[in-house]
Each structure stands twice: as structure tokens, then as C-alpha cells.
N, CA, C and O atoms as a Tripos MOL2 file, in Angstrom:
@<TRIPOS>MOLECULE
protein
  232   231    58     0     0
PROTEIN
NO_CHARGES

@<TRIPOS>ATOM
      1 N         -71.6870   40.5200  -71.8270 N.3       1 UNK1
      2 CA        -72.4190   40.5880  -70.5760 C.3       1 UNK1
      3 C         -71.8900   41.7590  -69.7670 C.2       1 UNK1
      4 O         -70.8320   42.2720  -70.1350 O.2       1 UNK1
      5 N         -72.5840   42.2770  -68.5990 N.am      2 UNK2
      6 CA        -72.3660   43.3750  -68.1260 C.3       2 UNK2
      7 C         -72.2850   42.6670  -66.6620 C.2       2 UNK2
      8 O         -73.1810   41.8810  -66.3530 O.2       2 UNK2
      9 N         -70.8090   43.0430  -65.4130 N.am      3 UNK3
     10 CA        -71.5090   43.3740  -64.7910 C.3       3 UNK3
     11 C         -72.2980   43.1280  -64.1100 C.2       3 UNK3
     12 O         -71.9560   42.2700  -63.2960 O.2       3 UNK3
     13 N         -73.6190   43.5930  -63.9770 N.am      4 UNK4
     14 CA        -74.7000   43.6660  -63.6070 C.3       4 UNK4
     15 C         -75.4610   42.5340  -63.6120 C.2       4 UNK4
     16 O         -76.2640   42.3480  -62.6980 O.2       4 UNK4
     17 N         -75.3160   41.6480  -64.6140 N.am      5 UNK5
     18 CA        -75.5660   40.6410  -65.3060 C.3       5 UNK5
     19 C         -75.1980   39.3600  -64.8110 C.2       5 UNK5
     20 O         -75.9640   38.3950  -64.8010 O.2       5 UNK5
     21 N         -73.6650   39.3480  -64.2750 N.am      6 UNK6
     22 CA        -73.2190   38.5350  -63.4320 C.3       6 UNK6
     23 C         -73.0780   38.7850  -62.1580 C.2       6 UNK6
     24 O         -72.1830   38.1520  -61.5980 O.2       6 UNK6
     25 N         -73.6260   39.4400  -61.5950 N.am      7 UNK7
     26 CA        -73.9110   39.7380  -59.8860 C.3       7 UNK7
     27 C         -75.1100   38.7230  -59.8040 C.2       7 UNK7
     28 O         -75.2130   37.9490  -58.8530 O.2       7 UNK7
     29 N         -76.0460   38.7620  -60.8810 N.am      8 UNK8
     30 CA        -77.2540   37.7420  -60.2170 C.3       8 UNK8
     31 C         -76.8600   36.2940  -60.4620 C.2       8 UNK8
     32 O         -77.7210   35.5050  -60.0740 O.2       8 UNK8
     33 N         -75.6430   35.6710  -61.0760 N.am      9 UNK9
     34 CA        -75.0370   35.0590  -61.2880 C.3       9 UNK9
     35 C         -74.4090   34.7590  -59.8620 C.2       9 UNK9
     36 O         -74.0160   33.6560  -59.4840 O.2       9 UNK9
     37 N         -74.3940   35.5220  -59.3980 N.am     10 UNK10
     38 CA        -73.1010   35.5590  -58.1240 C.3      10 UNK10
     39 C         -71.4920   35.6080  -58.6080 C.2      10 UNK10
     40 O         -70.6380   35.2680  -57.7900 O.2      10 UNK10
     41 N         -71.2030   35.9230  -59.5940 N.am     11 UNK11
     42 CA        -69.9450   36.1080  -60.1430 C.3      11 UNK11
     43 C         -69.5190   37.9770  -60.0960 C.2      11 UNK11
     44 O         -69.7040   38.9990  -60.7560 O.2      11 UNK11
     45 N         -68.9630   37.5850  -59.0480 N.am     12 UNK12
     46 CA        -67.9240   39.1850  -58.9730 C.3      12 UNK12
     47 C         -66.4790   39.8280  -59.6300 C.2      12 UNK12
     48 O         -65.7310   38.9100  -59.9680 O.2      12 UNK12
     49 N         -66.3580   40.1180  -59.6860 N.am     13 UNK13
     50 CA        -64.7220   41.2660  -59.7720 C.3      13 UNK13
     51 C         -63.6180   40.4750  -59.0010 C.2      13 UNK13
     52 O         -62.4500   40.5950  -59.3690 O.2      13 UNK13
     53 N         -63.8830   39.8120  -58.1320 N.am     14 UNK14
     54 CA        -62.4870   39.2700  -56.8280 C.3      14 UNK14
     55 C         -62.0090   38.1540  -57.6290 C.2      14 UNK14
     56 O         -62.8480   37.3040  -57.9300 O.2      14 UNK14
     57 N         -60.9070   38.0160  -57.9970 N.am     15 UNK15
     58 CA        -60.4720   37.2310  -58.8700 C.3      15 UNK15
     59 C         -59.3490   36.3350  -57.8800 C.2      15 UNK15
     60 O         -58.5870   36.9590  -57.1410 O.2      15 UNK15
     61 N         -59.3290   35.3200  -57.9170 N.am     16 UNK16
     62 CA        -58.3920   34.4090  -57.6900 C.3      16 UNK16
     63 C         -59.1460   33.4580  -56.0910 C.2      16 UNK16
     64 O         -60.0040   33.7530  -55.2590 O.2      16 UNK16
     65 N         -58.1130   32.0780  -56.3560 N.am     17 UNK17
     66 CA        -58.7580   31.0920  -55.3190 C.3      17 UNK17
     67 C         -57.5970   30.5160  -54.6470 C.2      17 UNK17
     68 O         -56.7450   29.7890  -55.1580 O.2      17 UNK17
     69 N         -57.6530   30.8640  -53.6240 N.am     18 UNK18
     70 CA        -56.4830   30.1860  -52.3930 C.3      18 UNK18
     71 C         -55.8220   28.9890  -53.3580 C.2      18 UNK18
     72 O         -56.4740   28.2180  -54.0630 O.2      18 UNK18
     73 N         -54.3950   29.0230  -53.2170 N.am     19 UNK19
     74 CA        -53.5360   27.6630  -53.8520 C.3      19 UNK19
     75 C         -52.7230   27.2140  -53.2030 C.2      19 UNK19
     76 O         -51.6910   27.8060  -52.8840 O.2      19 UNK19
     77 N         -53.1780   25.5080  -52.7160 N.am     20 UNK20
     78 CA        -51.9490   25.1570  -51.7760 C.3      20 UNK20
     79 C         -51.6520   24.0460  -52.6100 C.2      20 UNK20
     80 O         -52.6880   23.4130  -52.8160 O.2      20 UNK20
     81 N         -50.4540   23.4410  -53.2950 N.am     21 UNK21
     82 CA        -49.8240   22.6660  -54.5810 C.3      21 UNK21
     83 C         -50.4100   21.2720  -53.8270 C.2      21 UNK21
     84 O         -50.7710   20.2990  -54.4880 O.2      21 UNK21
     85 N         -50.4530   21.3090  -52.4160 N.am     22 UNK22
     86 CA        -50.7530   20.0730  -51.7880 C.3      22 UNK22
     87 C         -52.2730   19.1620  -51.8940 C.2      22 UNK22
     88 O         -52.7480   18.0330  -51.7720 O.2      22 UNK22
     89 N         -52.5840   20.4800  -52.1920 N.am     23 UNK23
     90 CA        -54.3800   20.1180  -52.4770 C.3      23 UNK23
     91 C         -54.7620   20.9590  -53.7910 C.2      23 UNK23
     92 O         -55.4120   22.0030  -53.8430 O.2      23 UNK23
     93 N         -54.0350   20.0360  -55.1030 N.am     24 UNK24
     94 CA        -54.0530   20.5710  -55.9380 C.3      24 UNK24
     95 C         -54.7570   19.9930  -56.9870 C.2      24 UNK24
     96 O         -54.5500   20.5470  -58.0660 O.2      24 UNK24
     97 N         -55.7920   18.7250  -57.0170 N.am     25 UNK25
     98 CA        -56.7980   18.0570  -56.7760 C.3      25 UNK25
     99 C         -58.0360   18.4840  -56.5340 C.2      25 UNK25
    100 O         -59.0310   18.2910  -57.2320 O.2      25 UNK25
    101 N         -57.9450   19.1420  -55.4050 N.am     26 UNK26
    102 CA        -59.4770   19.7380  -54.5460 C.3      26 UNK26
    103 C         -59.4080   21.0670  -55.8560 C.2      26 UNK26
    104 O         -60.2200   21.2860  -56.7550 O.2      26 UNK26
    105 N         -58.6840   21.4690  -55.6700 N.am     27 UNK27
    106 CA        -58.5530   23.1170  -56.0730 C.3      27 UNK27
    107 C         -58.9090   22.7400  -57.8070 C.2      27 UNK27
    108 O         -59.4330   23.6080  -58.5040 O.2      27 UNK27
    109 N         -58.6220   21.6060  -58.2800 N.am     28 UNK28
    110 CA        -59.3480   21.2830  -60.0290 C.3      28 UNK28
    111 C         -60.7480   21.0830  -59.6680 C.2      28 UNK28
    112 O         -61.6820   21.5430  -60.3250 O.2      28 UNK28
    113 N         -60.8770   20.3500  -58.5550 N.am     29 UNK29
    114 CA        -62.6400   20.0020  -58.8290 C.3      29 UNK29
    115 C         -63.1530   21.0070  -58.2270 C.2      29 UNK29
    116 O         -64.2540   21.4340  -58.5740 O.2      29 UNK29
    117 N         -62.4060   21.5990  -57.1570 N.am     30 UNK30
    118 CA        -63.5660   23.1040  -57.1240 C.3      30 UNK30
    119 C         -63.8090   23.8440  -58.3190 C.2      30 UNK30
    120 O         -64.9550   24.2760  -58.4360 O.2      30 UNK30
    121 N         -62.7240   24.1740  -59.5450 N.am     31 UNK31
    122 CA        -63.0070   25.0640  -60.6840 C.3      31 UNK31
    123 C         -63.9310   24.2980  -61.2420 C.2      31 UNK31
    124 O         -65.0090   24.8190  -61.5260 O.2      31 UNK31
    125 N         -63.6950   22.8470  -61.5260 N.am     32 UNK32
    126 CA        -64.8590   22.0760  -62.2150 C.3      32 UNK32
    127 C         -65.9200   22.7510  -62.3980 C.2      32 UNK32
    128 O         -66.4260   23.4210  -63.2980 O.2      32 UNK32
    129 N         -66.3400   22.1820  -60.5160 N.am     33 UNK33
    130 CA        -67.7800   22.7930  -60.2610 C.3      33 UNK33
    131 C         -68.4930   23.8650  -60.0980 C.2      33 UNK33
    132 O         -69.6950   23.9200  -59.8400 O.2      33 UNK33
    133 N         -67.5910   24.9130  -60.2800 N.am     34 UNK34
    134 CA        -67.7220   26.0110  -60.5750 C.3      34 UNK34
    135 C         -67.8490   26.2120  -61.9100 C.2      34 UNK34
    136 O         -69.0390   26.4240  -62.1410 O.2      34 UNK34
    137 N         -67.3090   26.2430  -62.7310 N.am     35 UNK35
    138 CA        -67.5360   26.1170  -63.7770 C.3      35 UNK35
    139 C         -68.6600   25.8000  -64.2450 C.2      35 UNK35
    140 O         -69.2800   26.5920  -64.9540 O.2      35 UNK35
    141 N         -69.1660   24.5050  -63.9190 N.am     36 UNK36
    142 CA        -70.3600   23.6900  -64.0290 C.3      36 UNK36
    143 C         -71.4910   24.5330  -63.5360 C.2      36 UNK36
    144 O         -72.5440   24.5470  -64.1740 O.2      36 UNK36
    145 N         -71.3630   25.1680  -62.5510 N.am     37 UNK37
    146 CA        -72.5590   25.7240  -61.8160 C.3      37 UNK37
    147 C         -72.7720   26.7820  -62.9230 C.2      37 UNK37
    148 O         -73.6820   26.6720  -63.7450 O.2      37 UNK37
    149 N         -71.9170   27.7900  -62.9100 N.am     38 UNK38
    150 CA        -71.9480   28.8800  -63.4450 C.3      38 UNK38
    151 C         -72.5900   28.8090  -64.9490 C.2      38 UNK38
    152 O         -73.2860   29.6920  -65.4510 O.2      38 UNK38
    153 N         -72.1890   27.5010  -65.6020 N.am     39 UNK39
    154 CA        -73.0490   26.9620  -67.4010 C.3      39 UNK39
    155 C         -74.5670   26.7570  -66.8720 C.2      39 UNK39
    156 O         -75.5720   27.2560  -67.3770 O.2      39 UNK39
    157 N         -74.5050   25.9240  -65.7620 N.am     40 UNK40
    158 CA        -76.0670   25.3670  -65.3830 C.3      40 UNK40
    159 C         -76.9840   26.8940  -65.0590 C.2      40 UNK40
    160 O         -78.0860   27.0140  -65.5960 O.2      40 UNK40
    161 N         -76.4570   27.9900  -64.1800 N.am     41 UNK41
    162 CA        -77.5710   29.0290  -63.7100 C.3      41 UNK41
    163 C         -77.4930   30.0690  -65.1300 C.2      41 UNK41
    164 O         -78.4680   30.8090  -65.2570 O.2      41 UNK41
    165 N         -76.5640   30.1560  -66.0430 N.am     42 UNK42
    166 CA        -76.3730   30.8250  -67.1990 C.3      42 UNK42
    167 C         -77.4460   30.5140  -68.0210 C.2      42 UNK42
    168 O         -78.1750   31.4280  -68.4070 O.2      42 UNK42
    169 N         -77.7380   28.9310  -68.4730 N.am     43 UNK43
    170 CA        -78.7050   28.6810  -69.5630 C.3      43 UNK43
    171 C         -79.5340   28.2890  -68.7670 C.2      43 UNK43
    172 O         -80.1120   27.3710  -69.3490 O.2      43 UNK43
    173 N         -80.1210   28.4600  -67.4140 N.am     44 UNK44
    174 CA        -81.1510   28.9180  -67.2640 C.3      44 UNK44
    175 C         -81.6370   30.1460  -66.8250 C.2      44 UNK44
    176 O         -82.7600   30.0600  -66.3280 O.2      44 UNK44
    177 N         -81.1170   31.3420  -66.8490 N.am     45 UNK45
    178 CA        -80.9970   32.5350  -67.5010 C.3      45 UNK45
    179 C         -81.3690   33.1020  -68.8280 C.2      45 UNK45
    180 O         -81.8750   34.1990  -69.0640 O.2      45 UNK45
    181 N         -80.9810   32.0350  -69.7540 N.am     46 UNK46
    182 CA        -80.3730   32.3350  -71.1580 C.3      46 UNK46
    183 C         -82.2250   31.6620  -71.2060 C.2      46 UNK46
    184 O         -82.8880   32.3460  -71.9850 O.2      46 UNK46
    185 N         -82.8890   30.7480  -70.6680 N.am     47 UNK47
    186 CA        -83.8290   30.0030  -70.9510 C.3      47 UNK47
    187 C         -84.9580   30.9750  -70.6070 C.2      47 UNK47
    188 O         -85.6970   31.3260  -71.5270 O.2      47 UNK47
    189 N         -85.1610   31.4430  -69.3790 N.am     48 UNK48
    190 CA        -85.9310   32.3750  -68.4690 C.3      48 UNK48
    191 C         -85.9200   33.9390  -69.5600 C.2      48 UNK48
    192 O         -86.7710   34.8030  -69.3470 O.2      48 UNK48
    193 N         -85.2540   34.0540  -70.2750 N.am     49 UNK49
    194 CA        -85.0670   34.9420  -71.2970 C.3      49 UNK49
    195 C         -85.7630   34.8560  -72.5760 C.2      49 UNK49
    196 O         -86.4970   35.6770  -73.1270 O.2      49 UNK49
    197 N         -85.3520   33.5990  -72.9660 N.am     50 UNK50
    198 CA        -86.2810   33.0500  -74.2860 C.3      50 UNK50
    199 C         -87.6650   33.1920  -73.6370 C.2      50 UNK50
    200 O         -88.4280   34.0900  -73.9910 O.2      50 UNK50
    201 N         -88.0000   32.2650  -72.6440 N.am     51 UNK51
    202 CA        -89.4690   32.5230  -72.6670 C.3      51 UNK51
    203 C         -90.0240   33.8630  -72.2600 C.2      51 UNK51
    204 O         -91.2230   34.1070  -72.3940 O.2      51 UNK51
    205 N         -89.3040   34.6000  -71.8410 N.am     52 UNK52
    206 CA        -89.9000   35.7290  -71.3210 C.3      52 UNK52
    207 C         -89.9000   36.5560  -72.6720 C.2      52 UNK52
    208 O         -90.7850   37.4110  -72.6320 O.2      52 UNK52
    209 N         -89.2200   36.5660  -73.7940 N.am     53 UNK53
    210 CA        -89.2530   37.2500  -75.1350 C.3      53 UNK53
    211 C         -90.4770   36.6470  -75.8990 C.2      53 UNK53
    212 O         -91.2220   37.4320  -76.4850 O.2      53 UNK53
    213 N         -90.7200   35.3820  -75.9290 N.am     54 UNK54
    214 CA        -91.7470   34.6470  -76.5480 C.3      54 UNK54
    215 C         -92.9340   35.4830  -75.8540 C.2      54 UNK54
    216 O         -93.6040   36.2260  -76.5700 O.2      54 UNK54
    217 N         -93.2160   35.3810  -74.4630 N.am     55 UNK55
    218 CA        -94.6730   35.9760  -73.8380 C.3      55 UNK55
    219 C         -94.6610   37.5500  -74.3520 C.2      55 UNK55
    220 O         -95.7270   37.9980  -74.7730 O.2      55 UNK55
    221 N         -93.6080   38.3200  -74.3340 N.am     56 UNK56
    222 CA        -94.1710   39.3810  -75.2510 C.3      56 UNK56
    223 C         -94.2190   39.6690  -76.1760 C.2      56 UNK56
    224 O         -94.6970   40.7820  -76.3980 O.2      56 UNK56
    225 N         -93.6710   38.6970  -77.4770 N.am     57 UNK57
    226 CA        -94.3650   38.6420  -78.6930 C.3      57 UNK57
    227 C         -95.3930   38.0310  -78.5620 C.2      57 UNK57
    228 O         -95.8170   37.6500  -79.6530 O.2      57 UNK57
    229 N         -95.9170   37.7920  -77.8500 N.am     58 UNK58
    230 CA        -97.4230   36.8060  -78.3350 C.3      58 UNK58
    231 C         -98.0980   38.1050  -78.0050 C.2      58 UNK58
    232 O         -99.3190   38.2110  -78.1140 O.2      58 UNK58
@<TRIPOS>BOND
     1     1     2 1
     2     2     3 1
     3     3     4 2
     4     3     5 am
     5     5     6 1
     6     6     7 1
     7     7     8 2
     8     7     9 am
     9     9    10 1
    10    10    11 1
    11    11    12 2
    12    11    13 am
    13    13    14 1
    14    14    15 1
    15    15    16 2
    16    15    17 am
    17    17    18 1
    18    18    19 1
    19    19    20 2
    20    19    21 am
    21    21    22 1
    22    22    23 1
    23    23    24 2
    24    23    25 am
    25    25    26 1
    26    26    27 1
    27    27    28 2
    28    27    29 am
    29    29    30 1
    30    30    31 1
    31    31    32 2
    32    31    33 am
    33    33    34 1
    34    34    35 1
    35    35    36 2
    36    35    37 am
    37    37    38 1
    38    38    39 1
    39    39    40 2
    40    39    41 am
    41    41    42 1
    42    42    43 1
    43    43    44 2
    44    43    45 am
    45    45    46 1
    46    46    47 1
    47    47    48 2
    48    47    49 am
    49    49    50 1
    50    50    51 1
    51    51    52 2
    52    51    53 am
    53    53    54 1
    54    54    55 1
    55    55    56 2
    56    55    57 am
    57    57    58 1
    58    58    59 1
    59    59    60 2
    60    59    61 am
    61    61    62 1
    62    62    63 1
    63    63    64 2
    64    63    65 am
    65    65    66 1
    66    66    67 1
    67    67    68 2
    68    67    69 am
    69    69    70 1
    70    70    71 1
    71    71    72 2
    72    71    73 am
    73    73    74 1
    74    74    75 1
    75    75    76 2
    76    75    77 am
    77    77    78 1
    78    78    79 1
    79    79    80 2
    80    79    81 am
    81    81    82 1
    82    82    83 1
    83    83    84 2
    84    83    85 am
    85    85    86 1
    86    86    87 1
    87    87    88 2
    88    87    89 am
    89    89    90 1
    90    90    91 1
    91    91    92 2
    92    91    93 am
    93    93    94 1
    94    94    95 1
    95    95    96 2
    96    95    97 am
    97    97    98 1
    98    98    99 1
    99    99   100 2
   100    99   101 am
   101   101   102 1
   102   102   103 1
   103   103   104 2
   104   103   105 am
   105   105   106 1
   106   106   107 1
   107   107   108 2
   108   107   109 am
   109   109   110 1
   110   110   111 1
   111   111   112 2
   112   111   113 am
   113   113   114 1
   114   114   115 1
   115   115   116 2
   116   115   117 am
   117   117   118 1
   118   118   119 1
   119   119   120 2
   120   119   121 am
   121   121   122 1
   122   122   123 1
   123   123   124 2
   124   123   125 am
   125   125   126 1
   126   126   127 1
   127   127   128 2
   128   127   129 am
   129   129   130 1
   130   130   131 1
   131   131   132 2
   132   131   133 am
   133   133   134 1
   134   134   135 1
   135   135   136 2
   136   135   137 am
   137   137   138 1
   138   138   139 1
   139   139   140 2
   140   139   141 am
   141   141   142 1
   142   142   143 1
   143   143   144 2
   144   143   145 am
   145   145   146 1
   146   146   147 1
   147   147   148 2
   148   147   149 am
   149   149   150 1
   150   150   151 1
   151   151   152 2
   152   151   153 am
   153   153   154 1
   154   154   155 1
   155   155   156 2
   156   155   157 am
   157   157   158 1
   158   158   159 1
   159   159   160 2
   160   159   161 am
   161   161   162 1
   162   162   163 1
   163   163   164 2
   164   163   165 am
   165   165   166 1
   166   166   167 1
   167   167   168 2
   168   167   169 am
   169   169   170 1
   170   170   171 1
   171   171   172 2
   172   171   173 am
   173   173   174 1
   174   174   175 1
   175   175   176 2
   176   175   177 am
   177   177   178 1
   178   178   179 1
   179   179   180 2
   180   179   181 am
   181   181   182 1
   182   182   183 1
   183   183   184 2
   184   183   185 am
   185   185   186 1
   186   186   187 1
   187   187   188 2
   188   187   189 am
   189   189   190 1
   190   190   191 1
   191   191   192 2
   192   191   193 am
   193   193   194 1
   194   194   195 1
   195   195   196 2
   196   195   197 am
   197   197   198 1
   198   198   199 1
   199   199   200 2
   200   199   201 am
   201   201   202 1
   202   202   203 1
   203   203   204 2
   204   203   205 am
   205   205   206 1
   206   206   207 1
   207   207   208 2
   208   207   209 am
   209   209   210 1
   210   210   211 1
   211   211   212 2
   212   211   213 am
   213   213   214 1
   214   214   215 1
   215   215   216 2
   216   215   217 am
   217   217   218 1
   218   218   219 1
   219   219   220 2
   220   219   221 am
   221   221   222 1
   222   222   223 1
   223   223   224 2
   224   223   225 am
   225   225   226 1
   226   226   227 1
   227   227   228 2
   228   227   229 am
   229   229   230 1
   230   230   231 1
   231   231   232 2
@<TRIPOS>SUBSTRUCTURE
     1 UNK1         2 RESIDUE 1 A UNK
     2 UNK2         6 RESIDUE 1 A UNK
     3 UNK3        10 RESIDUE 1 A UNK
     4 UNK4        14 RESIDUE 1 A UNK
     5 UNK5        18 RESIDUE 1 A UNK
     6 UNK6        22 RESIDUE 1 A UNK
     7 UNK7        26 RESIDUE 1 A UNK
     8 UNK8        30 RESIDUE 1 A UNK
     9 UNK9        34 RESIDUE 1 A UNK
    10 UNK10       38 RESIDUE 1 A UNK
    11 UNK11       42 RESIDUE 1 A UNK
    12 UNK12       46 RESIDUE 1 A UNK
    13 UNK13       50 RESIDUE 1 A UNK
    14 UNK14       54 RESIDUE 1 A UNK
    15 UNK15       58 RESIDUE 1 A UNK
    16 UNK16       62 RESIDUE 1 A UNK
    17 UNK17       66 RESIDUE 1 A UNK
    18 UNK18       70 RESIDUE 1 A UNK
    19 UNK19       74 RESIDUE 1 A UNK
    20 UNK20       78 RESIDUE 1 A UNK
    21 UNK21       82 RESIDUE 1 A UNK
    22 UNK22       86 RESIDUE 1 A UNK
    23 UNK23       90 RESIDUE 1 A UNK
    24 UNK24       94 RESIDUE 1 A UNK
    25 UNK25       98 RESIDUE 1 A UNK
    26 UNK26      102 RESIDUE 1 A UNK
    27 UNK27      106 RESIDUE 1 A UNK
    28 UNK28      110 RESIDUE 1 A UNK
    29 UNK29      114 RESIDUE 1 A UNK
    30 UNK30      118 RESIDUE 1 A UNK
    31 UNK31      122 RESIDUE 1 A UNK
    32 UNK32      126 RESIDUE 1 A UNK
    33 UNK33      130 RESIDUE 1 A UNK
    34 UNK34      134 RESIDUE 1 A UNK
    35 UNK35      138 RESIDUE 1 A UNK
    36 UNK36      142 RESIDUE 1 A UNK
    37 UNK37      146 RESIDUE 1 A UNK
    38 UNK38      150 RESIDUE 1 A UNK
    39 UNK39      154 RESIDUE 1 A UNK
    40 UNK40      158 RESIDUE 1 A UNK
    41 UNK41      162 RESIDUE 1 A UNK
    42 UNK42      166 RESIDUE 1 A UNK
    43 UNK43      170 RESIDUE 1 A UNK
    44 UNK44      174 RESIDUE 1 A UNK
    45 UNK45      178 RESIDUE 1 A UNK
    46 UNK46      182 RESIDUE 1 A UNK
    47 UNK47      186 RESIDUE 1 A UNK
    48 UNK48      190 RESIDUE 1 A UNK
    49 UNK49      194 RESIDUE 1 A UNK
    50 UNK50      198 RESIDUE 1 A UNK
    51 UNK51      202 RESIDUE 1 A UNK
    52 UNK52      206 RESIDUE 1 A UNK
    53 UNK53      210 RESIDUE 1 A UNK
    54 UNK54      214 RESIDUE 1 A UNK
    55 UNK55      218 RESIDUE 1 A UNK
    56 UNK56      222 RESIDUE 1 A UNK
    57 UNK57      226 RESIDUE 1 A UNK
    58 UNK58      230 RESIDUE 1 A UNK
């Protein structure tokens, strides 16, 4: 992937997420759901792709 690719993703270059050991709990289920989000808008990406390859082979 490029890039470019993950900007419409909303995934940037800025790497890292505030860590306080105290709320170290919150800070797993935020990656969770991040994580999660990022699989969910990907394969429908990955989906919005397939069909858009199918309509111009037909």
C-alpha cells in the first residue's frame, strides 16, 4: 500500500499514542478498536474495489 492509500484510511505517518501505565487498559482497547476500525474501512475498500473492477470488465 502507498501512502496515499492510507490517508483515505485516515492512517498517517505520526506514530505513537500517549502512555500512562495507569490507564493501561483504556490504552489496549483503544488499539483494539483501532485496529478493528482500520480491518472494517480496509475490506470495505478492498470490496468497493472488487466491484468497481467487475463494472469494468463487464
Amino acid at each position: 500500500m502507498r501512502w496515499e492509500d492510507l490517508e483515505k484510511l485516515n492512517v498517517n505517518r505520526e506514530l505513537g499514542q500517549e502512555f500512562d501505565p495507569m490507564e493501561f487498559e483504556n490504552l489496549c482497547k483503544s488499539i483494539a478498536d483501532y485496529a478493528l476500525k482500520f480491518k472494517e474501512d480496509l475490506e470495505k475498500e478492498i470490496l468497493e474495489k472488487k466491484k468497481e473492477k467487475k463494472r469494468i470488465e463487464k
